[in-house]
TORKE-965469 format. One record per residue (C-alpha): x, y, z; residue in one letter. Coordinates in steps of 0.02 Angstrom, whole numbers, padded with zeros to 5 digits, always signed. Last residue first. Layout:
N
XYZa;...
END
This chain:
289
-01464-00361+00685x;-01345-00433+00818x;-01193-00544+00796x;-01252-00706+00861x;-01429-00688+00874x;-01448-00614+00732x;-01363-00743+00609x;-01346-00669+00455x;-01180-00606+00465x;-01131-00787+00441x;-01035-00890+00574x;-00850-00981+00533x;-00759-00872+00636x;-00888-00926+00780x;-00831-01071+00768x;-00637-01058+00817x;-00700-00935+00927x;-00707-00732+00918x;-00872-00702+00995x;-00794-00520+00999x;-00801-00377+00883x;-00656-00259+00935x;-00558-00408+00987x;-00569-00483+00831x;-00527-00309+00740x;-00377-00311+00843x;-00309-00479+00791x;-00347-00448+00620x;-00257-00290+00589x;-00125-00335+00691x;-00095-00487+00553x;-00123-00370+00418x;+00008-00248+00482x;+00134-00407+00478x;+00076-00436+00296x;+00120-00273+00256x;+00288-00268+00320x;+00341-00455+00270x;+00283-00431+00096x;+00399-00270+00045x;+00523-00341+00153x;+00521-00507+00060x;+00520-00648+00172x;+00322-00661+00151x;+00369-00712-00026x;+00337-00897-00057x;+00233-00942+00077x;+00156-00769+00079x;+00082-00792-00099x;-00035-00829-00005x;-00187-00931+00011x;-00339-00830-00051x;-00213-00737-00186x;-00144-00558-00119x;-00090-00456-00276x;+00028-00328-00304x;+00013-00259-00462x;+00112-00139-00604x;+00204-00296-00679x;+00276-00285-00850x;+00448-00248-00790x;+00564-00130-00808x;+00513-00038-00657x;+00478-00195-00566x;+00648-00215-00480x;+00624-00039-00416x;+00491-00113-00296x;+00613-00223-00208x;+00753-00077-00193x;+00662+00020-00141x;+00575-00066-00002x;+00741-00133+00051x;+00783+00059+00067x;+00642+00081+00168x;+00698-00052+00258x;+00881+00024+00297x;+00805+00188+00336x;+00693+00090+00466x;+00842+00017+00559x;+00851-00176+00516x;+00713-00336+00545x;+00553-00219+00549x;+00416-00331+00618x;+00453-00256+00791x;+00414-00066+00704x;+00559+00058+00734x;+00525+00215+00805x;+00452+00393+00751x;+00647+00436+00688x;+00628+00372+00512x;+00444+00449+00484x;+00509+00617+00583x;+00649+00627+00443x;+00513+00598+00285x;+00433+00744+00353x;+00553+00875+00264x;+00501+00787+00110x;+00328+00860+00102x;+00318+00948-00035x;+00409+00806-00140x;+00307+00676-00080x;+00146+00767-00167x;+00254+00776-00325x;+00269+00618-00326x;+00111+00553-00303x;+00046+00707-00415x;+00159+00635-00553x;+00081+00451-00538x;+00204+00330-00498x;+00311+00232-00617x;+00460+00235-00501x;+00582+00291-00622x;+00470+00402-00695x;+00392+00477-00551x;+00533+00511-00459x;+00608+00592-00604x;+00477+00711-00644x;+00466+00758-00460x;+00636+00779-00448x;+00649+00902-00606x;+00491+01014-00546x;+00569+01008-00367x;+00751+01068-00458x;+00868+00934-00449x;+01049+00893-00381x;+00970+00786-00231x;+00852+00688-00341x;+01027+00598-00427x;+00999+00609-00585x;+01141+00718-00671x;+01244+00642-00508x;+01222+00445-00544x;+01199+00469-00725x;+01369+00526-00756x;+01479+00375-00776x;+01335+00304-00903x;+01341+00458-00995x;+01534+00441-01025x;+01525+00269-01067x;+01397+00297-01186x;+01500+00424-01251x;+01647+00290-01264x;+01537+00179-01360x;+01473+00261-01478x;+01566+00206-01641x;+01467+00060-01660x;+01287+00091-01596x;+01234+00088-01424x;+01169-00068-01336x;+00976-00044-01316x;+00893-00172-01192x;+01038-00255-01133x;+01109-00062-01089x;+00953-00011-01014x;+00978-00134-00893x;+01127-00097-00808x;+01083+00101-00849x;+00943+00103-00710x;+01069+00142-00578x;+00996+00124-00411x;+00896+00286-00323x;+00967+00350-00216x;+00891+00357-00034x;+00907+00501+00104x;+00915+00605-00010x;+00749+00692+00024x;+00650+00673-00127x;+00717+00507-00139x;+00650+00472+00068x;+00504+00541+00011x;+00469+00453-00152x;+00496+00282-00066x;+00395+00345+00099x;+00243+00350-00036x;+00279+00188-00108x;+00282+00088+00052x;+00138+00202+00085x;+00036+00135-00078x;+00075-00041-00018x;+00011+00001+00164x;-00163+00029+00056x;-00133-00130-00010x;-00125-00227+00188x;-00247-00128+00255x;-00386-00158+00134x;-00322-00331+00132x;-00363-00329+00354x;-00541-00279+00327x;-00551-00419+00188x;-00492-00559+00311x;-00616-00504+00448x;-00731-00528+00326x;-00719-00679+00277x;-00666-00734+00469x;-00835-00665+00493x;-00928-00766+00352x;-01029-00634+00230x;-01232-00694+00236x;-01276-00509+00178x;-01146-00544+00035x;-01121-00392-00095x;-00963-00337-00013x;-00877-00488-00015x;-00905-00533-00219x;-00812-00360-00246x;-00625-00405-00221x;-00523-00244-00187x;-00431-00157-00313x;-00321-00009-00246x;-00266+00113-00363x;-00119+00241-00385x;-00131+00207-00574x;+00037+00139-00609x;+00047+00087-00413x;-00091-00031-00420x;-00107-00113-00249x;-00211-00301-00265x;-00340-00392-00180x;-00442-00534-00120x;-00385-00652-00277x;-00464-00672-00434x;-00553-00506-00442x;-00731-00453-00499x;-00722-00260-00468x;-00721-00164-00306x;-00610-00002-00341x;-00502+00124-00207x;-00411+00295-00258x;-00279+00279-00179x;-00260+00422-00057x;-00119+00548-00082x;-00016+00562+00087x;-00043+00624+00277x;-00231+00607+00251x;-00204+00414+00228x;-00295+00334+00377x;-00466+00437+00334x;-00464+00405+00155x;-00456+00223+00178x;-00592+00194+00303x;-00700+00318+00179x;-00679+00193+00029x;-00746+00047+00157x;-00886+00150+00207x;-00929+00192+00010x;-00908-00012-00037x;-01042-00037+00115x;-01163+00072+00036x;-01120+00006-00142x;-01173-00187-00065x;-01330-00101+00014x;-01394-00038-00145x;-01332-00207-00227x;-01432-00314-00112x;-01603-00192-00131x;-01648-00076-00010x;-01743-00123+00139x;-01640-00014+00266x;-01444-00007+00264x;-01428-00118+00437x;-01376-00265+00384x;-01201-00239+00385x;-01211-00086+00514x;-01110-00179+00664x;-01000-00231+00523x;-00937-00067+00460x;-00959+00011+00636x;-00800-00123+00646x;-00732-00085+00503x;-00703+00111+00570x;-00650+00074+00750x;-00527-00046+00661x;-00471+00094+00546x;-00475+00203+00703x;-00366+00094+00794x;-00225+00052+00640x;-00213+00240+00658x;-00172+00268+00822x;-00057+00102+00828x;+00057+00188+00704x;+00109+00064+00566x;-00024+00149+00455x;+00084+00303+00472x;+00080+00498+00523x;+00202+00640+00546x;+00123+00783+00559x;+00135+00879+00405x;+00259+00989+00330x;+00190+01157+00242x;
END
């Protein structure tokens, strides 16, 4: 069965995840007189709910707090998000603090639907998938006398794994491999291919500098770059790495979501001032009990 066609670019959801952080904030201090890391788990649980409810269209990331150098970081190995856990355990949180960690449980959880449209489009055919065989061949260079075979299988590749030509059970298995997803992921993406169409023809974010096709292709293309590599993280570092990398389309896209993110979940509070950002939870008469 094809779902509706949903998206954390769509304003309808980025709304309810703001409606969501911002009952998370209302209720900071509000958890009764348990102790700090009672309340700090019942915040965590809110957060992990925010993020089921804005991906029921795909497989949810599973989401962890855990002592992190950075704010956060998308997993795609392990289909996890890692958020930084010395936020959640502050009654005395800044609001621009956590403002900013509303808006990085956005911006990795848009991660995991980069990844998600990825498998769909594949699944699909509207994408191929690029030829892994230019680097396999550095990595294991055949031995003498097998050349031309290699040849051969190296001509062939494109069609014997090309998703299109596949079984489901065969394009799943491929997707996920070449991707480094989990199976389910990809399997999930699979069943519900068909919807990958509506996602292209729902309208073309501003942030989005070519047709969305084209960028989810860009996507692709940037994450497939990684499959040979050691990486299986995206992280977000307290003061970038946007300066070097916000140009990437991978980047670009969900930092541009974090940036809406923000700006509405401002509004949603209020007593947004250059000062006020700088405020504590803590103080009541301010922000309310």
């Amino acid at each position: 069965m094809v779902q509706a066609v949903e998206s954390l670019q769509f304003d309808s959801v980025l709304s309810s995840f703001v409606d969501d952080c911002a009952h998370i904030w209302t209720t900071w201090l509000q958890d009764g007189p348990g102790s700090a890391a009672s309340r700090k788990l019942r915040r965590e649980r809110r957060f992990k709910t925010a993020v089921g409810r804005m991906t029921v269209f795909m497989v949810r990331p599973s989401v962890e707090f855990a002592t992190s150098g950075g704010w956060g970081a998308f997993n795609w190995t392990r289909w996890r998000l890692r958020i930084n856990q010395c936020y959640t355990g502050q009654d005395a949180i800044r609001y621009k603090d956590f403002v900013e960690l509303c808006s990085t449980v956005y911006h990795e959880t848009r991660h995991a639907e980069q990844f998600y449209r990825i498998a769909q489009g594949l699944a699909a055919g509207n994408l191929r998938l690029p030829d892994a065989r230019a680097v396999q061949i550095k990595q294991q260079w055949p031995a003498r006398g097998a050349i031309q075979s290699y040849v051969v299988m190296f001509e062939t590749d494109a069609i014997d794994e090309d998703p299109r030509y596949l079984t489901a059970t065969q394009r799943a298995h491929l997707i996920a491999d070449r991707m480094r997803i989990p199976l389910s992921v990809a399997q999930h993406a699979d069943r519900q291919r068909d919807s990958f169409a509506s996602y292209l023809g729902a309208g073309r974010p501003s942030w989005f500098h070519r047709a969305a096709l084209d960028e989810v292709n860009d996507w692709l293309r940037a994450t497939y770059k990684k499959r040979f590599s050691e990486s299986g993280n995206w992280i977000q570092r307290p003061h970038g790495p946007y300066r070097v990398q916000r140009n990437r389309p991978e980047e670009n896209d969900a930092r541009s979501l974090e940036e809406l993110v923000q700006a509405a979940l401002y509004r949603r509070i209020g007593h947004d001032t250059p000062r006020n950002r700088h405020q504590r939870r803590t103080d009541i008469d301010l922000f309310g009990a």
